[in-house]
C-alpha positions as CSV (number, residue, x, y, z in Angstrom):
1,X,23.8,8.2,-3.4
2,X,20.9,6.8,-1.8
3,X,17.1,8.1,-2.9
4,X,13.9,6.9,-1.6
5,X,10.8,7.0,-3.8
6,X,7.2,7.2,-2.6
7,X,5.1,6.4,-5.0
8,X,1.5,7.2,-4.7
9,X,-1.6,6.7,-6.6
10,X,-1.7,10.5,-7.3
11,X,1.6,12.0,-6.6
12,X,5.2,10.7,-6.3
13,X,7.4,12.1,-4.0
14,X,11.1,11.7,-4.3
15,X,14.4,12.4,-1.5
16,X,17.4,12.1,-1.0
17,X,20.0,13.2,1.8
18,X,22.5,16.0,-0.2
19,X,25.5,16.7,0.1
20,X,25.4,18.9,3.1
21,X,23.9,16.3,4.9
22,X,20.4,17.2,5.2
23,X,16.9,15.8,3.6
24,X,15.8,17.4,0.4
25,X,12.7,16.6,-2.2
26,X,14.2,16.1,-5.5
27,X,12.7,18.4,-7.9
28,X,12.9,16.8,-11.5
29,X,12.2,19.4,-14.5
30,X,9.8,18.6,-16.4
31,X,8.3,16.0,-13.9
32,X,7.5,18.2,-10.9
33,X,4.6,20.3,-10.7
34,X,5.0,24.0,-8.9
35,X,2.0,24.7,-6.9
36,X,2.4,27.2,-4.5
37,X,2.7,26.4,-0.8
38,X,3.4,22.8,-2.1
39,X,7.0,21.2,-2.5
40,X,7.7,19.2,-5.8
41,X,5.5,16.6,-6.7
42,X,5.3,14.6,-9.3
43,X,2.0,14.1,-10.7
44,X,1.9,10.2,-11.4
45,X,0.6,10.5,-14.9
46,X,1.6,8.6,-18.0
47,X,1.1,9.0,-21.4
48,X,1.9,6.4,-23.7
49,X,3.6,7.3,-27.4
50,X,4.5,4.4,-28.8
51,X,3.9,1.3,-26.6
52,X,6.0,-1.0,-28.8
53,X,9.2,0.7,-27.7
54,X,7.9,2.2,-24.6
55,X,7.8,5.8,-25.1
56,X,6.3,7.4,-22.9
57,X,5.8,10.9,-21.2
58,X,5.1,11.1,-17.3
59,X,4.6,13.8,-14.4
60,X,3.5,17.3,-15.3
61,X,5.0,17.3,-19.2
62,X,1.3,15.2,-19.5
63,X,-0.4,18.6,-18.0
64,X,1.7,20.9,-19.5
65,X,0.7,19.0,-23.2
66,X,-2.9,18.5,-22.3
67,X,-2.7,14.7,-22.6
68,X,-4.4,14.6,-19.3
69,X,-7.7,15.9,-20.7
70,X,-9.0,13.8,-23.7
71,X,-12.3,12.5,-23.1
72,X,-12.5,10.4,-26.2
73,X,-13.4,6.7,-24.7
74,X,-11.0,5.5,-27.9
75,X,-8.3,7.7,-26.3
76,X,-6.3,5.2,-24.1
77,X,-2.6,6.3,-23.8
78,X,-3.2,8.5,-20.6
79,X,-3.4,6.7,-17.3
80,X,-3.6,8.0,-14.2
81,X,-4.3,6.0,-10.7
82,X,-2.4,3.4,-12.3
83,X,-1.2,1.7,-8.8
84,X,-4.2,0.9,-7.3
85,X,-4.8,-1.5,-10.0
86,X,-1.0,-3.0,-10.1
87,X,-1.4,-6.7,-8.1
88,X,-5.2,-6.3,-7.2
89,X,-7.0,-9.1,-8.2
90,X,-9.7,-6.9,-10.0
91,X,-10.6,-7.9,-13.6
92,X,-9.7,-4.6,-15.7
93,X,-9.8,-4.1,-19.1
94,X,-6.3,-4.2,-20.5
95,X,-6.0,-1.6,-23.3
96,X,-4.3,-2.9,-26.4
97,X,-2.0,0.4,-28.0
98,X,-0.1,0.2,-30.9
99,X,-0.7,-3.9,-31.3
100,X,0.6,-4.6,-27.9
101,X,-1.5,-5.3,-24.6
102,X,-0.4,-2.5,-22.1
103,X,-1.8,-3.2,-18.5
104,X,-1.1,-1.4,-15.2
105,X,1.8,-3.4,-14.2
106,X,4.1,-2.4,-17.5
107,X,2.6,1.5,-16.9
108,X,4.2,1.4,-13.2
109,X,7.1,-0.4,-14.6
110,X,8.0,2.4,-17.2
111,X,6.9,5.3,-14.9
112,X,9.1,4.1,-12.2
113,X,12.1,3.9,-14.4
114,X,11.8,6.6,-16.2
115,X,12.1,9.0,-12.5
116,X,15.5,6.2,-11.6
117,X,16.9,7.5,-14.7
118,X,16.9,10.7,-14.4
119,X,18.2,10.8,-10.7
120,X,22.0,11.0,-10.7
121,X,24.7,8.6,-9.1
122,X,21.6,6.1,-7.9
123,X,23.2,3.2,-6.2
124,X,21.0,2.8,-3.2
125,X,17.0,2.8,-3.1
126,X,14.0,2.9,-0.7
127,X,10.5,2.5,-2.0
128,X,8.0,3.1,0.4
129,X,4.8,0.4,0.3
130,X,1.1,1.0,2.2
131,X,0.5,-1.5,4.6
132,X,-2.4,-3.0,3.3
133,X,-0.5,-3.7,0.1
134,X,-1.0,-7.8,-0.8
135,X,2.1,-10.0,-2.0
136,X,1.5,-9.0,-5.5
137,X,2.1,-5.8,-5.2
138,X,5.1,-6.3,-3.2
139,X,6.4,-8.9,-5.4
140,X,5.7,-6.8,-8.5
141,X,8.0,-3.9,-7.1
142,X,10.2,-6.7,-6.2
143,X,10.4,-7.8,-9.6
144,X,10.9,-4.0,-10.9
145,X,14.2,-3.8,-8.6
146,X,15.2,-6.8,-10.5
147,X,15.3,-5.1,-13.7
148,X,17.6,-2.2,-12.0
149,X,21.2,-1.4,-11.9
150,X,21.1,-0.8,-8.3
151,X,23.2,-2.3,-5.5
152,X,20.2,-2.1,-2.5
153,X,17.2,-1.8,-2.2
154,X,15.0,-1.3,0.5
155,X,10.9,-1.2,1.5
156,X,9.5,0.8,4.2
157,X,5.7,0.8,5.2
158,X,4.1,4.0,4.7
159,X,2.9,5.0,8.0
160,X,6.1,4.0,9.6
161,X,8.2,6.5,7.5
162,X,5.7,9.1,8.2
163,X,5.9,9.1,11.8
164,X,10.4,9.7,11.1
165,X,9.6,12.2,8.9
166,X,7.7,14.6,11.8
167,X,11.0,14.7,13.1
168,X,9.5,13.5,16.9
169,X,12.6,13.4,19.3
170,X,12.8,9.6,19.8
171,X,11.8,9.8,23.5
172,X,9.4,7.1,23.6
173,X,6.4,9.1,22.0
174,X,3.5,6.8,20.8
175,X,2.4,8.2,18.0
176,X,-1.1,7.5,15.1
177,X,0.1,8.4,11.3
178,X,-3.1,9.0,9.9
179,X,-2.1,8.4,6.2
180,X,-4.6,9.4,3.4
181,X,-3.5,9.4,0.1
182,X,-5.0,9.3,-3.5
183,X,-5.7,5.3,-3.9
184,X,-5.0,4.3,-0.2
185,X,-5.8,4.7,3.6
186,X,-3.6,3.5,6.4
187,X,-3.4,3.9,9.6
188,X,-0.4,3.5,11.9
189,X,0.3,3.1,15.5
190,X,4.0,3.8,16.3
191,X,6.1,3.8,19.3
192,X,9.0,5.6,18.8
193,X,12.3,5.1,21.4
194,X,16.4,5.4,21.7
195,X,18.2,2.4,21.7
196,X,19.4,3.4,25.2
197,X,15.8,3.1,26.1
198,X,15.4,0.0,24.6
199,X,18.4,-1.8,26.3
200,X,16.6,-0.7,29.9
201,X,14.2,-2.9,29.4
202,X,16.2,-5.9,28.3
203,X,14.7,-5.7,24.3
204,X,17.1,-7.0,21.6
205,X,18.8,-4.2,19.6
206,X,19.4,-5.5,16.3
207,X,17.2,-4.6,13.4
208,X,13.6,-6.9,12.4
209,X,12.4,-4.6,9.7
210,X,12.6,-5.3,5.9
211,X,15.8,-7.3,5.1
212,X,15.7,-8.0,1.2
213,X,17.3,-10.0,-1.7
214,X,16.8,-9.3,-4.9
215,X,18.8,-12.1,-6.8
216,X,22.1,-12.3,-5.7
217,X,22.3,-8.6,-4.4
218,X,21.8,-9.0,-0.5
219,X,20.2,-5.4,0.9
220,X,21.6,-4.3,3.6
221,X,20.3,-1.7,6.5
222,X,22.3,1.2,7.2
223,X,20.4,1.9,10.5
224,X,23.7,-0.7,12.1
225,X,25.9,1.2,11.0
226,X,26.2,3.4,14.2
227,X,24.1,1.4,17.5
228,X,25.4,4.2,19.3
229,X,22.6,6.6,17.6
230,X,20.6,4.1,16.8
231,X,16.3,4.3,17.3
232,X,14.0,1.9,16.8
233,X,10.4,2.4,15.3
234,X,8.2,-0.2,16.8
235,X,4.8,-0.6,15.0
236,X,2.2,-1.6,17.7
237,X,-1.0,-1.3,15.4
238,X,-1.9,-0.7,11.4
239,X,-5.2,-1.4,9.7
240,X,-5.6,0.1,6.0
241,X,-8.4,0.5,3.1
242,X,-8.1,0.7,-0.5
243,X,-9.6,4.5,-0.4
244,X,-8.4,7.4,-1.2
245,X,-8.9,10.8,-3.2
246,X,-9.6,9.5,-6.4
247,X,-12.7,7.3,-4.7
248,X,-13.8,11.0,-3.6
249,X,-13.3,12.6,-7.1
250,X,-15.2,10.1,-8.6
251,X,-18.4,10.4,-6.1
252,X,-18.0,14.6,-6.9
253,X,-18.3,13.6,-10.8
254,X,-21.6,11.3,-9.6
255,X,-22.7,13.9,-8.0
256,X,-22.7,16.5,-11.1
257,X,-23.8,13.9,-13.7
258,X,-26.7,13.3,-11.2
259,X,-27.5,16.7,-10.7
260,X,-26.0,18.4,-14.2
261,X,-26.4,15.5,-16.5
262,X,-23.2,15.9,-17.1
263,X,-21.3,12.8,-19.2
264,X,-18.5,11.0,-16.9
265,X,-15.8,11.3,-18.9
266,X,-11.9,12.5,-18.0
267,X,-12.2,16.0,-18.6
268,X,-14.6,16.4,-15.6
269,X,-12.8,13.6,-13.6
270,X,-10.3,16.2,-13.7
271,X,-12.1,19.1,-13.0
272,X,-13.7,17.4,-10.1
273,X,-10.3,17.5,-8.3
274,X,-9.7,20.8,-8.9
275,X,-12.9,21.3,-7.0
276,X,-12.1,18.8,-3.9
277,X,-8.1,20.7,-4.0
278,X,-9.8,24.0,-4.4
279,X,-11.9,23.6,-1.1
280,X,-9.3,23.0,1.1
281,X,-9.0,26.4,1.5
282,X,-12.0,27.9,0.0
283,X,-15.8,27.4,1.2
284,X,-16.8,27.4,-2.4
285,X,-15.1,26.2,-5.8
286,X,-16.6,26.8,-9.7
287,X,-15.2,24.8,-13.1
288,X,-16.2,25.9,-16.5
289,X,-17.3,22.7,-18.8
290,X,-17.5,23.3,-22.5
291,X,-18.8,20.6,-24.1
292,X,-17.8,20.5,-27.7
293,X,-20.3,18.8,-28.8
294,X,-23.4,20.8,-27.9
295,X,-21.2,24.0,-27.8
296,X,-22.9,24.4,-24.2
297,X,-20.9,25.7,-21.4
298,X,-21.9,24.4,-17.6
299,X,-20.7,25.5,-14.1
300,X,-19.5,23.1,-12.1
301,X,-20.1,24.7,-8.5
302,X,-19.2,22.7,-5.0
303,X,-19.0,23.9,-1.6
304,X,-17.7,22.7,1.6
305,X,-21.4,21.8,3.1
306,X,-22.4,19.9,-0.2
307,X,-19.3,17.5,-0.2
308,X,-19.2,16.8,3.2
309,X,-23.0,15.9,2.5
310,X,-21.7,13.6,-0.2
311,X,-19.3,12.3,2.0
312,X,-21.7,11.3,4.4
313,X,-24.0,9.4,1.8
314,X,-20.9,7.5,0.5
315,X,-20.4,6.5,4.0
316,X,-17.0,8.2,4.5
317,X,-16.8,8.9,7.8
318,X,-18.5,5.8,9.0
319,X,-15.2,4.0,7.5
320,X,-13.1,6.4,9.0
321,X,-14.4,5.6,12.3
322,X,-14.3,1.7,11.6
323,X,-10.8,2.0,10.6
324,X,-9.9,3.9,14.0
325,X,-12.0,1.0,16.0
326,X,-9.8,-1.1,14.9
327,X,-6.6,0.3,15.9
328,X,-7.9,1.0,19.2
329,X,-9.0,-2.6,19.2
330,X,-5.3,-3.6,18.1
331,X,-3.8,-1.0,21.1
332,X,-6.4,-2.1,24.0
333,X,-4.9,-5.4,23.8
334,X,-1.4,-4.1,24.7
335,X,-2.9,-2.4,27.0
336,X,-2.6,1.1,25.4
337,X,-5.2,3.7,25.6
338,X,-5.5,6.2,22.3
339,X,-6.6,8.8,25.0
340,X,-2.7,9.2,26.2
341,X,-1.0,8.7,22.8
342,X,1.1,11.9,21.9
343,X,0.9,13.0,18.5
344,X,-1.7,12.5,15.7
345,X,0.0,12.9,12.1
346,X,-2.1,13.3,9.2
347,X,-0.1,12.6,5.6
348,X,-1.5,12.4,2.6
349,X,-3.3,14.8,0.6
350,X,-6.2,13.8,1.1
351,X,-5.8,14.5,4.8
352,X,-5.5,18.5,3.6
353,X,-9.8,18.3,3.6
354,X,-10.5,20.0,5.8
355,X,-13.7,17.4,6.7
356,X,-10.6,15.1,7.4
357,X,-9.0,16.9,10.1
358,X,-12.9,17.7,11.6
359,X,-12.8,14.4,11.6
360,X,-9.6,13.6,14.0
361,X,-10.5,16.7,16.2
362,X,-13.5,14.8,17.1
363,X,-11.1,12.3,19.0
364,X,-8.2,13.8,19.5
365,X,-6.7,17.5,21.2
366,X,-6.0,20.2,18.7
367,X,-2.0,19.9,20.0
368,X,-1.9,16.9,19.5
369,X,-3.3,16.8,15.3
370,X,-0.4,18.0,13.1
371,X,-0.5,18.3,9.4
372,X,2.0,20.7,8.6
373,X,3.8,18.2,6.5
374,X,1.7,15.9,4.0
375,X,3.4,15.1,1.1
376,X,7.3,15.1,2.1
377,X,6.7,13.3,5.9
378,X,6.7,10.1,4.0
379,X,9.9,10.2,2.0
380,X,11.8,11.8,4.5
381,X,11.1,9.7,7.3
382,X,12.2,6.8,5.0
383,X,15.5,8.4,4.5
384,X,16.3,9.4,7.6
385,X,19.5,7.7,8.7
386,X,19.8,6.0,12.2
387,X,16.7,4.0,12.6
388,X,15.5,0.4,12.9
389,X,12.0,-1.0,12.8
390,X,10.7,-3.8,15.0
391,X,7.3,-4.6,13.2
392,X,4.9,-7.7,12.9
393,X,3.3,-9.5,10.2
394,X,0.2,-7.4,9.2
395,X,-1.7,-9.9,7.1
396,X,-2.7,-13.3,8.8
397,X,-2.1,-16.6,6.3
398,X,-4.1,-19.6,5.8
399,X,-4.6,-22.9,3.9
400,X,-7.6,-23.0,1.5
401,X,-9.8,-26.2,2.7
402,X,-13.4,-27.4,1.1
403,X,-16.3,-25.9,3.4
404,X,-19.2,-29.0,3.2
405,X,-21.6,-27.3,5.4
406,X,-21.9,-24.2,3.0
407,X,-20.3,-26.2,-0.6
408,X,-17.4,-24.0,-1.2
409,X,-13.8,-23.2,-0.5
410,X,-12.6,-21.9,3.0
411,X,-9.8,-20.5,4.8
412,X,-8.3,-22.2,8.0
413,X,-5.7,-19.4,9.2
414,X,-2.4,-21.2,10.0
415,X,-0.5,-17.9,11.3
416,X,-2.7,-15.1,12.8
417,X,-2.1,-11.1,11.8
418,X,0.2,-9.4,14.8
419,X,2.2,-12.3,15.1
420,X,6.0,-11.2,15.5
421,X,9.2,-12.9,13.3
422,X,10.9,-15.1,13.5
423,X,7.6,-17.1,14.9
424,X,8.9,-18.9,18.2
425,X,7.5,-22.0,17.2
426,X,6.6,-24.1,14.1
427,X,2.8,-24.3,13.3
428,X,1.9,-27.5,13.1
429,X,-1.0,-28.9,10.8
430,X,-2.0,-32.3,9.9
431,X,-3.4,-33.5,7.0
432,X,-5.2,-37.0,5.8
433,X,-5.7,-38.4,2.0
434,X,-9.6,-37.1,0.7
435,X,-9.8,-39.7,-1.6
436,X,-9.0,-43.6,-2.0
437,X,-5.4,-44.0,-3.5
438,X,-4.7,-40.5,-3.7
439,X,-1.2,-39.9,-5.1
440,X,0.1,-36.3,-3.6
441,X,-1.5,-34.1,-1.6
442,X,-2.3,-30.0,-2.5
443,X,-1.9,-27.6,-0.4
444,X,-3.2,-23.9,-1.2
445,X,-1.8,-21.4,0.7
446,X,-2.7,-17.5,0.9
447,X,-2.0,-14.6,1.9
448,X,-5.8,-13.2,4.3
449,X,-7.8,-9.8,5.0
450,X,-10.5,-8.7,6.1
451,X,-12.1,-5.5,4.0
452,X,-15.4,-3.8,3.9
453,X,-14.4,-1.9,0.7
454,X,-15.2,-3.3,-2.6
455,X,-13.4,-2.3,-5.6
456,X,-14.7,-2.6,-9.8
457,X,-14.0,-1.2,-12.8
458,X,-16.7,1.1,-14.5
459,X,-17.2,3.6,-17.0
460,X,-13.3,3.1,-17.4
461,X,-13.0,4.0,-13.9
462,X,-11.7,2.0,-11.0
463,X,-14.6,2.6,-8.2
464,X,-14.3,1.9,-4.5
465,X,-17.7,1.1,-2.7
466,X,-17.8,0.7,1.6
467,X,-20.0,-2.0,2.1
468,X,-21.7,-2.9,4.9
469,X,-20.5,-6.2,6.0
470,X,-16.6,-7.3,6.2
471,X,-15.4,-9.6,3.5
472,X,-12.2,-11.6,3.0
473,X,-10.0,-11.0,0.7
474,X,-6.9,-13.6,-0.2
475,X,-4.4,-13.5,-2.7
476,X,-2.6,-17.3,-3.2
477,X,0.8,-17.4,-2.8
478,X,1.4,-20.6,-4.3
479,X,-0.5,-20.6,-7.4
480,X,2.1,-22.6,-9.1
481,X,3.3,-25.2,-6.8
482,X,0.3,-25.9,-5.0
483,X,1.3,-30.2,-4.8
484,X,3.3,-30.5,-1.5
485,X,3.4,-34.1,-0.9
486,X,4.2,-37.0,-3.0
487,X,2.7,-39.8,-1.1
488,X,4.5,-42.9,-2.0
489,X,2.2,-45.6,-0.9
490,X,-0.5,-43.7,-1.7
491,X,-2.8,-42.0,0.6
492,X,-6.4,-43.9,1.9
493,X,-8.6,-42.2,3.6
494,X,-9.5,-42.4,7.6
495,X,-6.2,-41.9,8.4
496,X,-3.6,-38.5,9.5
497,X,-0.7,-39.0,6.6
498,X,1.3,-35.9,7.1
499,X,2.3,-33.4,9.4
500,X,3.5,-29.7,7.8
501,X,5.3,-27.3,9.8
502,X,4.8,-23.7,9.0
503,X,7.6,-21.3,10.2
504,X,8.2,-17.5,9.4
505,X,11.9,-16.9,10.0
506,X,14.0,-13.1,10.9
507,X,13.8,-12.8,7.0
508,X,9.9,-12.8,6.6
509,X,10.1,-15.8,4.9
510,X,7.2,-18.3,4.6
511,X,9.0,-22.0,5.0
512,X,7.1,-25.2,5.4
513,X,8.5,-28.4,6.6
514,X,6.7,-31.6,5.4
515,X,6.5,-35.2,7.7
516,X,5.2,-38.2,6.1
517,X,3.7,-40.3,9.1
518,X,3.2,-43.3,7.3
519,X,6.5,-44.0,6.2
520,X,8.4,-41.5,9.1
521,X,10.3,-39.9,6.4
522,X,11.1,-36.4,5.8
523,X,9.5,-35.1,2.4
524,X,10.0,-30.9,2.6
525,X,12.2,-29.4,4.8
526,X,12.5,-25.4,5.1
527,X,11.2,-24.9,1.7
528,X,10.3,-21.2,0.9
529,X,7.1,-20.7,0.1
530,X,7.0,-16.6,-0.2
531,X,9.1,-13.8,0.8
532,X,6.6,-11.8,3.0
533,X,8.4,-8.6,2.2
């Protein structure tokens, strides 16, 4: 049986097709939470018992213990927001438990495989990934699936899955997935058509999307399985932020250690989002603090007006709107105008504020904003059978170079963000010898974005803060093999000495091709650099 897993930074949504044939959430005993009007969630919560052997309890069992609410800073077996962390390149205290380093990585590791083994008759998976997710994080849940006993695997971007799981018809509806959850924002423009369409206007059929390996198991798509029902899911625009509901719970705990003096410990981390939850549908919220300490009791008291005043100072809706100006930036050079799109989809549970769907009414027509479905779009759209996905590459990729006028390292960009795969043509880029006699020649290659959000660890706390200028941000993607050229006489300067080819082929695989023009030999050719997955 095939599941599909979306794991978020706050909640963890699983599905599966049953054996009646239609889409179902998987509720897990033990795991799920029951709140009304919501379907099962698990809560993405872990609490570590014995980290030598990995012992560990997950979901709402943490809640239902009370693990979730020590506010000891020596207590540091719960973790909660875990995947933001897992492949940034943040520095982060690693907490040592039992004798035995245990960083965010391992946590996702054991929280991911303790939901896989409790599902029954898993061969086949889908993991659903945000769009602004780096190489590391990809290849970390690549590495995950490695460790499994399953024949395929499969990765779907967020936004994309969303926009299947409204159910839309398939009639060529272009469609925004507005997708706010706890650690991430991401924003989606879709086109969604039949293959008949398709074939109309002369557009090649077979599937682009995610093709994986993992070792010698070769993942296959079941969207070929029947081209007669086939539809594809074209992604025409997608910008995301690392921000999310946990950035808003901790400006809520700012605000009542400002106001309160209250300390920032878990305890009210935790009570802060009981606040932000409660006012989704309430103009006011109270928590009761007991501190244990100085036996005093506090009142922890929000309403709408005050957080969409903190909001507003943390800059919140100014990123929302930068985030939008770039999509529309993205669609007004394919000449689409948001004005005539059809459907705006808000996912997430963040998007349940109610500030949040203010926020898209300012741009868009009430029929047009749905949010009827923000936890479960996600995972069923990725299951849904029937579908292929024409996308592009969402990151651009460059070669790290030495920046005399300002005396640091740079970034050339060698393959541009929105470029399509396979690339119709090798990039081409030459390079000369730097120094007198120089025996090989490096080349550093990485992975590029642009973000205006900064993220740091404080007060045990992973922070998010907008600032007011873009900055890039690159992950290497050959941090080990960064020596590309043995050059053999060796190089002089004043001279070109070789030519490398960069090519992205229908696998999303990075492959460089390396000419000697000295010597007219051939030194690389097609080596994989990086699965772009």
């Amino acid at each position: 049986m095939e599941y599909v897993i979306d794991f978020g930074t706050s909640n963890t949504v699983v599905a599966r097709i049953n054996e009646n044939g239609e889409i179902e959430t998987v509720k897990l005993a033990d795991y799920c939470s029951l709140i009304a009007d919501n379907p099962p969630l698990i809560p993405s919560f872990v609490y570590v018992q014995d980290a030598i052997n990995g012992k560990i309890i997950i979901g709402q069992e943490v809640c239902d213990r009370g693990l979730d609410n020590k506010n000891s800073k020596s207590e540091q077996r719960f973790f909660k927001s875990f995947k933001r962390a897992i492949g940034s390149n943040v520095s982060i205290f690693i907490p040592e438990i039992d004798g035995r380093e245990v960083g965010f990585e391992l946590v996702g590791e054991w929280f991911l495989k303790r939901i896989i083994e409790r599902l029954p008759d898993v061969d086949s998976l889908i993991f659903t990934v945000p769009v602004d997710s780096f190489e590391s994080y990809r290849n970390w849940l690549g590495e995950v699936c490695e460790k499994l006993t399953v024949n395929q695997v499969r990765i779907l971007d967020e936004p994309t899955a969303a926009a299947l799981g409204y159910g839309l018809n398939g009639g060529g509806e272009t469609i925004l997935v507005i997708d706010f959850g706890g650690g991430t924002l991401d924003l989606s423009l879709v086109k969604l058509s039949s293959a008949q369409i398709e074939s109309e206007i002369n557009q090649p059929k077979s599937p682009l999307g995610f093709l994986l390996k993992w070792g010698d198991r070769i993942v296959k798509n079941p969207s070929t399985s029947n081209n007669q029902s086939s539809q594809t899911a074209k992604v025409l625009a997608k910008t995301g932020q690392n921000l999310g509901g946990i950035d808003i719970d901790n400006w809520i705990l700012d605000y009542f250690h400002s106001t309160l003096g209250l300390p920032k410990n878990s305890l009210i981390n935790r009570l802060a989002e009981r606040i932000k939850i409660a006012l989704s549908s309430h103009q006011s919220a109270t928590e009761v603090y007991f501190n244990d300490e100085t036996f005093e009791s506090y009142e922890l008291t929000l309403t709408r007006s005050q957080l969409n005043q903190i909001l507003e100072q943390q800059k919140f809706f100014a990123n929302l709107d930068r985030a939008l100006d770039q999509i529309r930036q993205q669609a007004t050079r394919q000449n689409i105008d948001l004005a005539n799109i059809d459907a705006v989809l808000l996912v997430g549970g963040t998007s349940q504020i109610p500030a949040v769907k203010e926020w898209a009414l300012r741009y868009f027509s009430t029929e047009k904003v749905k949010a009827n479905k923000p936890f479960e779009a996600i995972a069923h759209g990725a299951i849904s059978q029937g579908w292929e996905l024409k996308d592009f590459l969402y990151h651009s990729y460059g070669v790290r170079y030495w920046d005399k006028r300002h005396k640091k390292h740079n970034w050339h960009t060698i393959i541009k963000s929105g470029e399509t795969y396979p690339l119709p043509k090798p990039v081409e880029l030459t390079l000369s010898a730097s120094v007198t006699d120089q025996p090989s020649i490096e080349l550093v290659i990485g992975e590029l974005g642009e973000t205006n959000v900064e993220v740091y660890f404080e007060d045990q706390r992973l922070i998010t803060r907008v600032l007011d200028n873009k900055q890039v941000a690159v992950h290497i993607l050959n941090q080990n093999s960064k020596a590309i050229a043995k050059l053999n006489p060796s190089g002089q300067t004043g001279s070109d000495r070789i030519k490398v080819l960069f090519q992205v082929d229908e696998k999303r695989t990075l492959k460089i091709t390396v000419l000697d023009l000295l010597t007219k030999q051939k030194l690389l050719e097609d080596m994989p650099v990086v699965q772009l997955v």
